[in-house]
C-alpha positions as CSV (number, residue, x, y, z in Angstrom):
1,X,42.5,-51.8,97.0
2,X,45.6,-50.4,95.6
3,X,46.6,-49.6,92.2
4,X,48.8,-52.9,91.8
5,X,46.0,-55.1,93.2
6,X,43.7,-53.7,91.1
7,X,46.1,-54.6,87.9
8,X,46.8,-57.5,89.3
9,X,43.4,-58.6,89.7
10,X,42.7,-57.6,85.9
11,X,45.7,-59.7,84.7
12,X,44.5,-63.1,86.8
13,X,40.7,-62.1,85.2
14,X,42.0,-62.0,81.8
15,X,44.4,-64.9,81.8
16,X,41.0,-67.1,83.6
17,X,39.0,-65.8,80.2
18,X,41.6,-66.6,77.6
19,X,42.1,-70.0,79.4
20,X,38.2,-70.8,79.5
21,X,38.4,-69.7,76.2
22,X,40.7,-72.4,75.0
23,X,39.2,-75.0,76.8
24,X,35.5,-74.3,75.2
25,X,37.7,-75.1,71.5
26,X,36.7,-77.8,69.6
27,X,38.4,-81.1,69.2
28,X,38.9,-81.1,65.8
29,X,37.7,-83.6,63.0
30,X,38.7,-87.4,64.1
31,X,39.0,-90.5,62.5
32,X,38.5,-93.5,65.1
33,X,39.9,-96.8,63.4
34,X,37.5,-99.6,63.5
35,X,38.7,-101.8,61.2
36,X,40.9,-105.0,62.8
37,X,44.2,-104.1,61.2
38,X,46.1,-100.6,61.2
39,X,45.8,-98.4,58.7
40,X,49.0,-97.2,56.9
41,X,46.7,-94.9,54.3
42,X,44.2,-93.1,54.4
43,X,43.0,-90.2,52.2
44,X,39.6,-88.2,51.5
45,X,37.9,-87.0,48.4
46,X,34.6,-85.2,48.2
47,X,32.2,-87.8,47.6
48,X,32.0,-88.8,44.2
49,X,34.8,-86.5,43.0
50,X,37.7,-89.5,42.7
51,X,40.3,-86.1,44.2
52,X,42.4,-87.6,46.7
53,X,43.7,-85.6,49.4
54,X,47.2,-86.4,50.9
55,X,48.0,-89.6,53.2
56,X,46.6,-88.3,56.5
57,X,48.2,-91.3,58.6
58,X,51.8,-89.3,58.4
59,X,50.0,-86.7,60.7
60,X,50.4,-89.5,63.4
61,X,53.7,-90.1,65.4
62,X,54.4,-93.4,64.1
63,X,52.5,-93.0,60.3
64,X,50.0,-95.4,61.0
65,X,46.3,-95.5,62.6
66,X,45.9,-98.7,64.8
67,X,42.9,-100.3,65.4
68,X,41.2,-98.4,67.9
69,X,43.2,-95.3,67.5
70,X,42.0,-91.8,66.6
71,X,43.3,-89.8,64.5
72,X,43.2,-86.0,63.9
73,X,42.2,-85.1,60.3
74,X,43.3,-81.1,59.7
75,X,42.7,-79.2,56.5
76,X,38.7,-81.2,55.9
77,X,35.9,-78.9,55.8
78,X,32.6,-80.5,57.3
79,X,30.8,-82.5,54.4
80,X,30.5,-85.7,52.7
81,X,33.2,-87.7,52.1
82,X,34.7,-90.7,49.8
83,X,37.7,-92.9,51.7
84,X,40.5,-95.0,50.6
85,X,42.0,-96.7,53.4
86,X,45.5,-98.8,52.5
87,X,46.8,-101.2,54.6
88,X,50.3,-103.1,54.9
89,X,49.5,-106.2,52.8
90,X,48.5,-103.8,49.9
91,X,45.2,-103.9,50.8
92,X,42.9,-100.7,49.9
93,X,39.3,-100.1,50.2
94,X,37.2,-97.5,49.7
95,X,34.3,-96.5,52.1
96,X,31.9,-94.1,50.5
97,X,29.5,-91.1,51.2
98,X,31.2,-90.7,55.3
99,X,29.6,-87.8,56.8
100,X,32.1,-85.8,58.9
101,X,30.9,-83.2,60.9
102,X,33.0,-80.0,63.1
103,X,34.4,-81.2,65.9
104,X,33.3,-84.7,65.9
105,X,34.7,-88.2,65.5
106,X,33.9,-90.5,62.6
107,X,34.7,-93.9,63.0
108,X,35.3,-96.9,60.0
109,X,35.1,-100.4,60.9
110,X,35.6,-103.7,58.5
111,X,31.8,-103.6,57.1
112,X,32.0,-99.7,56.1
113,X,35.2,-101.1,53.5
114,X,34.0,-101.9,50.0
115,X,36.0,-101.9,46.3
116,X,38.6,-103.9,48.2
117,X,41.7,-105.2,46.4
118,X,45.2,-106.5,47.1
């Protein structure tokens, strides 16, 4: 085998690696919306703790989590988590002590909403 091959066949070995790398990452942290309507809010707290994060629905293309939609949630570390969820009508609820976990999806449908008011 020549000297090119050789190098050649290192490159293709380590692009194969990096690649099989990538594809073994995690998915990320998901929220899967449940609920019948779309959300146009929704933020996290540390259970308890009443310390809102951002909106997370502006990380999706059109602002808003449809029902049935997932959403990726970035910058939440695996624990337990408070919820307020806004909708269009001015609608918010609150879903309480949501376990998210690495690289899983957590889902909220209509009975996880409570403290609902318009």
């Amino acid at each position: 085998m020549s000297r090119a091959s050789l190098s050649m066949a290192v490159i293709l070995l380590l692009i194969a690696g990096h690649t099989h790398a990538q594809g073994k990452a995690g998915k990320g942290i998901r929220l899967w919306n449940l609920t019948t309507s779309t959300m146009t809010g929704f933020q996290l707290s540390p259970a308890g703790k009443q310390q809102w994060s951002a909106n997370l629905t502006l990380a999706d293309k059109d602002k808003e989590v449809d029902h049935d939609e997932r959403l990726r949630i970035t910058g939440i570390e695996p624990g337990s988590y408070d919820a307020k969820v806004s909708y269009s009508e001015a609608r918010q609820c609150v879903v309480r002590n949501i376990e998210i976990k690495a690289d899983a999806v957590f889902s909220i449908a209509d009975k996880d909403l409570q403290d609902c008011n318009k």
